[in-house]
VEXDREN-2710 file (C-alpha; in Angstrom, 1 decimal):
% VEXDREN-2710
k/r/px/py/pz
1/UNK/-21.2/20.6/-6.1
2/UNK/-21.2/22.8/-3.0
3/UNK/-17.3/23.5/-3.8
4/UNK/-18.4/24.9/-7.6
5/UNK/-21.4/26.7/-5.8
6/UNK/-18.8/28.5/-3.5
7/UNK/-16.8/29.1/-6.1
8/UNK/-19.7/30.9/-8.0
9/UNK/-20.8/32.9/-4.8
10/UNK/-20.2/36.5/-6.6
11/UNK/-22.4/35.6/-9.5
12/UNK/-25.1/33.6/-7.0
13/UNK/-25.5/37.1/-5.2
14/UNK/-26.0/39.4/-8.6
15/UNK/-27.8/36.7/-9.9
16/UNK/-30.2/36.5/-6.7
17/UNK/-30.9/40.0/-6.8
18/UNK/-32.9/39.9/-10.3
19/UNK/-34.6/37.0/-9.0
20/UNK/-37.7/35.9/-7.5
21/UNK/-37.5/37.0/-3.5
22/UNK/-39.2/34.2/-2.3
23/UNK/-35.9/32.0/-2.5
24/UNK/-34.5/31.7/0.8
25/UNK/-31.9/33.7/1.4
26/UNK/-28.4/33.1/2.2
27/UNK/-26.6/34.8/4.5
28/UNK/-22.9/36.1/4.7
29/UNK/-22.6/33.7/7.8
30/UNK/-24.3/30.7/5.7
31/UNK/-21.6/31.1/3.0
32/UNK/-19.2/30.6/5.4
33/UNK/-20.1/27.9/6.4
34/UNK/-20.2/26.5/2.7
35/UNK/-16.5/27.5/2.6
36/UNK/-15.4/26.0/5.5
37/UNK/-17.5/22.5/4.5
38/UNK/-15.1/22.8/1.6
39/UNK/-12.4/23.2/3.9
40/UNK/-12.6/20.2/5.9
41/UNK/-14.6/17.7/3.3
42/UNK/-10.9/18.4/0.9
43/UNK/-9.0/15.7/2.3
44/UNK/-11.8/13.3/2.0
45/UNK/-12.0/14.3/-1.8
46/UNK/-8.3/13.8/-2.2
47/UNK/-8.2/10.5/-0.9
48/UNK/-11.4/9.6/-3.5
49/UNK/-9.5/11.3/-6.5
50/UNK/-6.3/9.2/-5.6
51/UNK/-7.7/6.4/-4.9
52/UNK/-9.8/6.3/-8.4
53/UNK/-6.8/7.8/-10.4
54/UNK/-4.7/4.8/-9.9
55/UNK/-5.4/1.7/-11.5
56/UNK/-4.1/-0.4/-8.5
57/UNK/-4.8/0.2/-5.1
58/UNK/-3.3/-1.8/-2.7
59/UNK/-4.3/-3.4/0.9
60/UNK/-1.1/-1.2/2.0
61/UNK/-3.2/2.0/1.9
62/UNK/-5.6/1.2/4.1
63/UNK/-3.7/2.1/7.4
64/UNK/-1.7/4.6/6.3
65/UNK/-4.9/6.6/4.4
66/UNK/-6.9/5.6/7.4
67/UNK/-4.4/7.1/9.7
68/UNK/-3.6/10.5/7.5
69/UNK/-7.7/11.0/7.4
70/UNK/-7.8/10.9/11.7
71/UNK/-4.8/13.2/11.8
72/UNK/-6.9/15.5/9.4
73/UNK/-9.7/15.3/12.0
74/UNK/-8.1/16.1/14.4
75/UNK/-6.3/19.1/13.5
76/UNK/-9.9/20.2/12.0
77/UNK/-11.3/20.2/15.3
78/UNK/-8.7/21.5/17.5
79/UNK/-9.3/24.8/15.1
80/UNK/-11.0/27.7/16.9
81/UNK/-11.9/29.8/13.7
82/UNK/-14.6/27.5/12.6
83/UNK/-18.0/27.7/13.2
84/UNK/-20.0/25.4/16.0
85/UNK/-22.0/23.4/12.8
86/UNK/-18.5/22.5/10.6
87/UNK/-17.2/21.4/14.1
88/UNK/-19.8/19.3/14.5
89/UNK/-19.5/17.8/11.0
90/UNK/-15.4/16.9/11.7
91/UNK/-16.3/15.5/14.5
92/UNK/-18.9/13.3/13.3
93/UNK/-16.7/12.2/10.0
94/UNK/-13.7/11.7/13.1
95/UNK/-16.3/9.4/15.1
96/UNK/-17.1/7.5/11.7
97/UNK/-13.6/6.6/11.2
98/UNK/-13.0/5.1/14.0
99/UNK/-16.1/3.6/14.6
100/UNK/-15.4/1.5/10.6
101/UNK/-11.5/1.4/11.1
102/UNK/-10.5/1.8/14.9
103/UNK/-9.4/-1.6/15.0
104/UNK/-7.9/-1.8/11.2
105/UNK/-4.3/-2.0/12.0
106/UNK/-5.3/-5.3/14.3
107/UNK/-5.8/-6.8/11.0
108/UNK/-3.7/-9.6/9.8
109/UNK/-3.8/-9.0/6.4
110/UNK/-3.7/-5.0/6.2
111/UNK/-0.7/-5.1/8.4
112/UNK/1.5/-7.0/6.7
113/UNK/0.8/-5.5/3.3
114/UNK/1.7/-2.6/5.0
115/UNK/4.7/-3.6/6.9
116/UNK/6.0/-5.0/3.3
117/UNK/5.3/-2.0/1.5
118/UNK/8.6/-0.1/1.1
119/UNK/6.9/2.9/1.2
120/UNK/5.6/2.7/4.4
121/UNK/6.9/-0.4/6.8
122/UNK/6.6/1.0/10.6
123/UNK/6.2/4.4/9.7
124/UNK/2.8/3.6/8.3
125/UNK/1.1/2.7/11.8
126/UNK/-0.1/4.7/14.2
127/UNK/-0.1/2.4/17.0
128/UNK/3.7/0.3/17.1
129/UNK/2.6/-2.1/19.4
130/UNK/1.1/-3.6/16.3
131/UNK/3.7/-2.8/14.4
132/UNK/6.3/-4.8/16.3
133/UNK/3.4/-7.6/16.8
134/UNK/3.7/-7.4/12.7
135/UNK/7.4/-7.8/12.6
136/UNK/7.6/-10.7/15.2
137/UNK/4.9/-12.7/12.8
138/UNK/6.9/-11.7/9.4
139/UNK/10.3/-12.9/11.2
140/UNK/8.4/-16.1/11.9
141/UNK/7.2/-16.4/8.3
142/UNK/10.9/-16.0/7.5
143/UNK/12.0/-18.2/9.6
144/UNK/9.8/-20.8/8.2
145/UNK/11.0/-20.7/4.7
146/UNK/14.4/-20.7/5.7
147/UNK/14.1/-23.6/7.5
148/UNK/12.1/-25.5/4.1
149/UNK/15.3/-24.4/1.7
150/UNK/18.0/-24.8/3.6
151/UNK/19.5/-27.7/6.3
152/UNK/20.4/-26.0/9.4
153/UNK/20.9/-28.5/11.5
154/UNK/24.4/-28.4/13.9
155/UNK/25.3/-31.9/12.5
156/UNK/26.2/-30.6/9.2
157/UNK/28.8/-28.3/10.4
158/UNK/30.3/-31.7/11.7
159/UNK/29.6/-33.4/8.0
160/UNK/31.3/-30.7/6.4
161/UNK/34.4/-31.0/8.7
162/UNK/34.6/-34.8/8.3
163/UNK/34.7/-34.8/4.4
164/UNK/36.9/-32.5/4.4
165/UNK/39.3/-33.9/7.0
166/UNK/38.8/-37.0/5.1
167/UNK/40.6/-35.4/2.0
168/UNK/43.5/-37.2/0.1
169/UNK/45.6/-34.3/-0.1
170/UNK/45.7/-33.1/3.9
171/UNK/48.3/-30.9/3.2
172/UNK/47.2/-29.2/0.0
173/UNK/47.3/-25.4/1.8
174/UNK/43.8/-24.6/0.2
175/UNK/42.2/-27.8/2.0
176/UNK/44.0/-26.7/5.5
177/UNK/42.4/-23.3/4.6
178/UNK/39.0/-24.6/4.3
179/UNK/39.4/-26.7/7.6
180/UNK/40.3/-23.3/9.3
181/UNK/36.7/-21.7/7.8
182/UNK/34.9/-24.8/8.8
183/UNK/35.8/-25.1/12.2
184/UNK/35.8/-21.3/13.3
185/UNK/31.9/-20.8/10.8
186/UNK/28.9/-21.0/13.1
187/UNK/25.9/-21.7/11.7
188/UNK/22.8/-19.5/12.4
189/UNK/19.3/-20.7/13.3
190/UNK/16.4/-19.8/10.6
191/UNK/15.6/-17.7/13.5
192/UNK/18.3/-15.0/13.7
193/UNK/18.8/-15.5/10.0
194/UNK/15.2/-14.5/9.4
195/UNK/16.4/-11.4/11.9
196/UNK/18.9/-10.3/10.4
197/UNK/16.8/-9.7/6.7
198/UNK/14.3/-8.3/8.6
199/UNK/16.3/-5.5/10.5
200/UNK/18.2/-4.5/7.2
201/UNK/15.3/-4.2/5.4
202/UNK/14.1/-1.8/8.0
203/UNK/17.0/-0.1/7.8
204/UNK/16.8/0.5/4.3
205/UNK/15.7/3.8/3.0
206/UNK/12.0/4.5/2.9
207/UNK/10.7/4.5/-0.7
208/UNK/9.0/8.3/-2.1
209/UNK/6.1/8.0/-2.4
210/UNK/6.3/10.0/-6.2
211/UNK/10.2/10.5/-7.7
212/UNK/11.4/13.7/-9.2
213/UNK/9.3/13.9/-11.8
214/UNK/6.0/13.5/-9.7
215/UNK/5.2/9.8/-10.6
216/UNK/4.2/7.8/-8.6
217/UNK/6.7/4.9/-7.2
218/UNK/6.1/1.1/-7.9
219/UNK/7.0/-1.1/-4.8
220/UNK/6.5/-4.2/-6.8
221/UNK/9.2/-2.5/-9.2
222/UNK/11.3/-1.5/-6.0
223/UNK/11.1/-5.7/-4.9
224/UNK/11.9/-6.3/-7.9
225/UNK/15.3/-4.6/-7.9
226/UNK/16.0/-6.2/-4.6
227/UNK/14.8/-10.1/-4.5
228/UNK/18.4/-11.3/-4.5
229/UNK/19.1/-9.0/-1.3
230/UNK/16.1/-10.1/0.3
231/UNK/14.8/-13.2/-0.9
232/UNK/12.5/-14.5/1.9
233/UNK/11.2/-11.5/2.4
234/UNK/10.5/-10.8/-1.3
235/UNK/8.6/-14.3/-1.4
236/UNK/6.5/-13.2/1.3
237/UNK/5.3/-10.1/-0.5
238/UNK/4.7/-11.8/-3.7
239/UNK/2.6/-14.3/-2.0
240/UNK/0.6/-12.3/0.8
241/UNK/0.9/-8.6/-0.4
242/UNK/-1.1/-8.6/-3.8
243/UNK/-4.5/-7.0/-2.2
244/UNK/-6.9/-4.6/-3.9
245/UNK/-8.4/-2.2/-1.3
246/UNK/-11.2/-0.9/-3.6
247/UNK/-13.2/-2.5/-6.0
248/UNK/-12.9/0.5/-8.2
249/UNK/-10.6/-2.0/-10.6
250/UNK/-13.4/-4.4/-10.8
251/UNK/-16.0/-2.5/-12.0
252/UNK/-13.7/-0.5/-14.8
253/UNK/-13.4/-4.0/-16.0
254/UNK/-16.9/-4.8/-15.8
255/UNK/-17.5/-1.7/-17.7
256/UNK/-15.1/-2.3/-20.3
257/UNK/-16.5/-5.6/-20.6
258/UNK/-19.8/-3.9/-21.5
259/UNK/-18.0/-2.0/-24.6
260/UNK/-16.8/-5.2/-26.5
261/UNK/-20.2/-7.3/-25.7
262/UNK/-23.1/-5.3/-27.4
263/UNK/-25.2/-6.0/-30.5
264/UNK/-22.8/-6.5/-33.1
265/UNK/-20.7/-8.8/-31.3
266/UNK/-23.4/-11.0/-29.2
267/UNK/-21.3/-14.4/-30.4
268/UNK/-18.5/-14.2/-29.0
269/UNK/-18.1/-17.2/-26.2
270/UNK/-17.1/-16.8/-23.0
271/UNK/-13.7/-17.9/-23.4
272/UNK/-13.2/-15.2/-26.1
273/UNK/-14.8/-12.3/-24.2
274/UNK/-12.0/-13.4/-20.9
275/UNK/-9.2/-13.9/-23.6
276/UNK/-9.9/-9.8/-25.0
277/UNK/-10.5/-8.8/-21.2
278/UNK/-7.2/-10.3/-19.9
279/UNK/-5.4/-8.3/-22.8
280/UNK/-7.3/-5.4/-23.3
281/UNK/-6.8/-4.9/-19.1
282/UNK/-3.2/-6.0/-18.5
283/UNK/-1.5/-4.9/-21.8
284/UNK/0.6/-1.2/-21.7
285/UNK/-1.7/1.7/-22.9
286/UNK/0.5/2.4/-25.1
287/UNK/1.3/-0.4/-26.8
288/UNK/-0.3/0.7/-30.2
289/UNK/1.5/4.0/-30.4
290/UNK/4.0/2.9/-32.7
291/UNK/1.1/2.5/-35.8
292/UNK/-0.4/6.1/-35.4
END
């Protein structure tokens, strides 16, 4: 409202001319400060508008959004051209921020939907204390399953050897081959296996955000592509990663659910009304296009 009211500030000043004078007037410093209210309230309204354009928003915003709107703050107040009340206002929306989220990268489950998220990883906290306190505990988690699929114990190094020097055929070259592999192999711990997969997907590229065309990227698409390269780590995401940040979801549900449950249909069961709801929310939009 206040932006469309700036916007209209040549038409407000004709129009209060004609008017009744006893409406307060507004001074040239007054729409100033409208303007510059614009000014440092935009990247709170861009954050909004993303945040209810998509249909999914995941826990792994919450840092990085978190983090961008401080940075915002910041360079808001360390402006000189503004006038004493905006200043006041950036620092009060700063001081609210990190009074609600000061602490938000301490939490367990923000972090590692954030650390996961191929978009982001390190690069998405601010402090990397906790992001190194993030990749010790997903190394761990790695580690663990690891250990459940596979037997790394040293004894089966010597297992392996013994069946094979126990062949029939010791001088078949490919089983003198395989004796050379088996003896000169060394087996790594879950430890520095789970490591390794961490560190190269570190390495790996960061995600765009939007690709050329300006759509937005899919990480669940981009873990998709890659579950064979990293499998524990894929797991991990599947299992821990699949956080809504807003309930903004929820309640376009709730209202849809309102549409097919009025007058006309008031008996339909419960089971019916979740069966419609489960389509009508997680089928394509355009999946009737073909029969226009």
């Amino acid at each position: 409202m206040l932006k469309r009211f700036v916007e209209l500030e040549n038409a407000i000043r004709a129009t209060l001319v004609f008017t009744d004078s006893r409406l307060p007037i507004i001074t040239t410093e007054d729409w100033t400060l409208y303007s510059q209210l614009c000014q440092i309230l935009r990247p709170f309204e861009e954050i909004t508008k993303s945040m209810s354009g998509e249909k999914y928003v995941s826990g792994s915003s919450v840092i990085v959004v978190t983090r961008c709107l401080k940075e915002a703050c910041e360079k808001i107040t360390s402006r000189t051209d503004l006038l004493s009340a905006v200043t006041d206002v950036a620092l009060t929306l700063r001081s609210g921020l990190i009074d609600r989220f000061g602490i938000i990268e301490q939490s367990g489950t923000f972090s590692l939907c954030t650390f996961m998220d191929p978009r982001f990883k390190t690069q998405g906290f601010c402090d990397q204390n906790e992001a190194n306190k993030t990749k010790v505990r997903v190394r761990k988690m790695v580690a663990a399953l690891i250990a459940k699929t596979t037997n790394t114990t040293p004894s089966s190094v010597l297992t392996v050897t013994d069946d094979l020097n126990k062949s029939n055929d010791d001088l078949n070259p490919w089983n003198i081959f395989d004796q050379m592999i088996a003896s000169t192999t060394t087996q790594g711990t879950p430890l520095s296996k789970a490591i390794k997969e961490v560190d190269m997907y570190l390495a790996d590229e960061l995600l765009p955000r939007k690709d050329q065309q300006g759509n937005l990227n899919s990480p669940l698409e981009w873990w998709k592509n890659r579950q064979f390269v990293y499998p524990h780590l894929k797991q991990i995401f599947v299992t821990h990663c699949n956080i809504v940040a807003t309930s903004v979801p929820c309640e376009r549900i709730f209202s849809k659910t309102g549409l097919i449950i009025n007058q006309r249909r008031t008996r339909l069961t419960t089971s019916k009304v979740e069966q419609i709801m489960f389509l009508n929310i997680n089928s394509p939009e355009d999946r009737f296009k073909g029969y226009e």
